[in-house]
N, C-alpha and C positions, 0 to 999 in steps of 0.2 A: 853048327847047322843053320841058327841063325843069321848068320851073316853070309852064309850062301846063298839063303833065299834071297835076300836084299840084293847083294851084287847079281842077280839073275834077273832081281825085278828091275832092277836099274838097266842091263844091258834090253831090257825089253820096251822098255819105256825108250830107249835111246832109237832102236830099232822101229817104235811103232813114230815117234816125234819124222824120224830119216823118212818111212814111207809115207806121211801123211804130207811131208814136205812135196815128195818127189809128185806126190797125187794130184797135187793141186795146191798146197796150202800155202804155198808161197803166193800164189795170187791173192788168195784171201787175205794175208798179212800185207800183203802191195795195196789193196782196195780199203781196209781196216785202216793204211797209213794215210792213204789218200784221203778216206772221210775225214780223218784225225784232220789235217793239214786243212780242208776246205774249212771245219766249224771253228779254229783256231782264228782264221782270215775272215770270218764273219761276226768273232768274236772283237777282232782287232778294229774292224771295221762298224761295228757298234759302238763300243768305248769312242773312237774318233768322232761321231754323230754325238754323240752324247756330250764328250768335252764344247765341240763345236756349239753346240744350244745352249750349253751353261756360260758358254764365255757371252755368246748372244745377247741374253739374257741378262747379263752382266751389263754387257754395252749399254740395252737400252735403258735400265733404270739408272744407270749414272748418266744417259740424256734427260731421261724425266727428271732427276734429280738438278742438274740443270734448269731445265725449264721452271721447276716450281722456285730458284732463287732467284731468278729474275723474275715470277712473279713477285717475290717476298721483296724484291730493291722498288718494283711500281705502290705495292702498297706501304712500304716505308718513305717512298714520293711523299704518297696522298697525306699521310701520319703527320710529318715534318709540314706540309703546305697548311694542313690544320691546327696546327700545333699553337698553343700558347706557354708562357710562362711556366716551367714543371716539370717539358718532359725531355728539354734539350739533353739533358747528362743521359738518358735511358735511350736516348735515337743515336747517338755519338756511340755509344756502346756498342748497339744496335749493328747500327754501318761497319764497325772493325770486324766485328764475330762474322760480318755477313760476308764478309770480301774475305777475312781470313779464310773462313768455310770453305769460300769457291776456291782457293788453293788449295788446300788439301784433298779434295774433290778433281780437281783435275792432275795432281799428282798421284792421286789413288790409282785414277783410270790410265796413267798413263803406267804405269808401275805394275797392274793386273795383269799384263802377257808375260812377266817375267817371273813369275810367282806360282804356286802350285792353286789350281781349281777350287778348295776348301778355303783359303787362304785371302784370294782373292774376293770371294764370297762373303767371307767374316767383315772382308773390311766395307765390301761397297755395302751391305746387309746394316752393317753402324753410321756409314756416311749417307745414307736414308732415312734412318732417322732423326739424325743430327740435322739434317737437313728439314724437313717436317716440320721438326720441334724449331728453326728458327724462322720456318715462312709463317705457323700460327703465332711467335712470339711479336712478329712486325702486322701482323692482322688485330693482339691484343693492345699493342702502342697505336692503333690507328683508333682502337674501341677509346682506348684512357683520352684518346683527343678530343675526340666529341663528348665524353664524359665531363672531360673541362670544358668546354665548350659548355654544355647542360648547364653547369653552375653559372656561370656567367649571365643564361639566357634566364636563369630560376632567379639571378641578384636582382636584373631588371624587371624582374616579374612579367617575362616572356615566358610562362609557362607552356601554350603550345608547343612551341619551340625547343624548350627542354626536352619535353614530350618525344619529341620527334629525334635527340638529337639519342637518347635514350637507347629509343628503339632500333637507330642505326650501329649503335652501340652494341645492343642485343644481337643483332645479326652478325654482325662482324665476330663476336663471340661463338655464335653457334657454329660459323664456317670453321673458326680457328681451330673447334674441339673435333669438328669433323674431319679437318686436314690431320691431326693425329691417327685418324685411325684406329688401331688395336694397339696405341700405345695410352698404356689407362695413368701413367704414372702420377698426372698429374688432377685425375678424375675429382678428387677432394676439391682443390682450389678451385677448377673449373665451377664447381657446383656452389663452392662461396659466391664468387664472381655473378654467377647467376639470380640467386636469390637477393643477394644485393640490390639487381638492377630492379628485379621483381618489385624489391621493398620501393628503392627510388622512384619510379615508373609510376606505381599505387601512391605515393605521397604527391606526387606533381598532380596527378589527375584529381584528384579529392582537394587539393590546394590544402596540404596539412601545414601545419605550424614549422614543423621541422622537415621539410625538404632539406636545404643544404645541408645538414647533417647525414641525410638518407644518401642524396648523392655522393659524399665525400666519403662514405662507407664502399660505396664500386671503388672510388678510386682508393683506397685503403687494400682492397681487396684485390685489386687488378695490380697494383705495386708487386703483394707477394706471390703473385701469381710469375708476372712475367721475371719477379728476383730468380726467382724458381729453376727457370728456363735460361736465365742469363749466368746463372751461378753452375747448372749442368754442364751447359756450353763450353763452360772455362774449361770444367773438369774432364770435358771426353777431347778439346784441343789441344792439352795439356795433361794425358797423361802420368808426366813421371813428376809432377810438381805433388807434393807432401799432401795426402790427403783427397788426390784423385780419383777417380774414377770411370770406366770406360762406360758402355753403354749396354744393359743389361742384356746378357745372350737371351734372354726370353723375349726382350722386348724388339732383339735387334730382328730375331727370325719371325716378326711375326711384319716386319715392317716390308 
């Protein structure tokens, strides 16, 4: 009895599906398909907008990226023009990282069309900061210049002069920490570096006993700062050498 009903309810369901078709319903599933098909093509059509600004987007920070190492080769110019006795081995370095960089940088960008979106992203997203961390590293060899510099002007008891060569020192340093950004990694040293100058600065003006000692403390300090940054360098260009390192996902997405 049970399975009567069923096969009755079924031949009616069949029956009401036939005239609902014949009534009309066939357009409503024609217009149903059509909306379907139109938001499918706007969804296609978004995603496409979307790809297109992120690739954009892409393009232009590996221009800016660009641009900020050719600033970083003008102020490794001025570095090298100021330079004394000290800092040749750390500008020599300096110059390979710098020019190596700009290779992988213009192999990245040229290598992002062929790549998926995410992908591309990770990597210009690390060669930003890589990039960053070597225009403040040629900003910190321009500070340690004038820092030698300082001793030199504090030997001959040009103390003004020290003074000053300090304070160009100091500057050069706040830029550097400011071209970082929201990459804090190296916030410690910087803040050595600082106090340093702080102490140096206050012993030239007061004319203490031990200036050279105060100055050869920035430079002590600006050493393991920029070791720092020169020893990263290696390890996000180099990859798959024992004991490397890439460039922190935290740091890279914030660059």
């Amino acid at each position: 009895m049970d399975t009567l009903a069923i096969i009755i309810s079924l031949v009616s369901l069949a029956f009401a599906v036939t005239a609902y078709w014949r009534a009309g319903g066939k357009q409503d599933i024609e217009h149903a398909r059509l909306e379907i098909e139109r938001e499918i093509e706007s969804l296609r059509t978004k995603q496409k907008e979307l790809v297109e600004s992120i690739a954009e987007n892409i393009t232009a920070t590996y221009e800016a990226s660009r641009k900020r190492l050719q600033h970083a080769r003008e102020v490794l110019r001025q570095a090298t023009e100021e330079a004394v006795e000290g800092l040749e081995q750390q500008i020599e370095r300096a110059r390979a990282q710098l020019e190596a960089l700009t290779q992988q940088l213009e192999e990245a960008a040229r290598s992002a069309r062929d790549t998926t979106i995410t992908s591309a992203r990770d990597v210009e997203q690390a060669i930003a900061v890589r990039v960053r961390r070597v225009e403040a590293r040629m900003m910190l060899l321009h500070a340690k210049a004038k820092t030698l510099r300082a001793v030199g002007a504090a030997g001959v008891h040009e103390l003004p002069r020290a003074e000053e060569l300090l304070e160009e020192a100091a500057e050069l340093l706040r830029t550097a920490r400011a071209t970082l950004a929201d990459d804090h990694a190296y916030d410690e040293l910087f803040d050595n570096v600082k106090g340093a100058l702080r102490d140096a600065t206050m012993a030239v003006r007061t004319r203490a006993e031990d200036i050279r000692r105060k100055i050869e403390q920035v430079l002590s300090a600006t050493d393991h700062l920029v070791g720092s940054l020169e020893s990263d360098e290696q390890k996000a260009a180099n990859p798959k050498e024992p004991g490397a390192q890439a460039v922190r996902p935290d740091v890279a997405a914030a660059a």
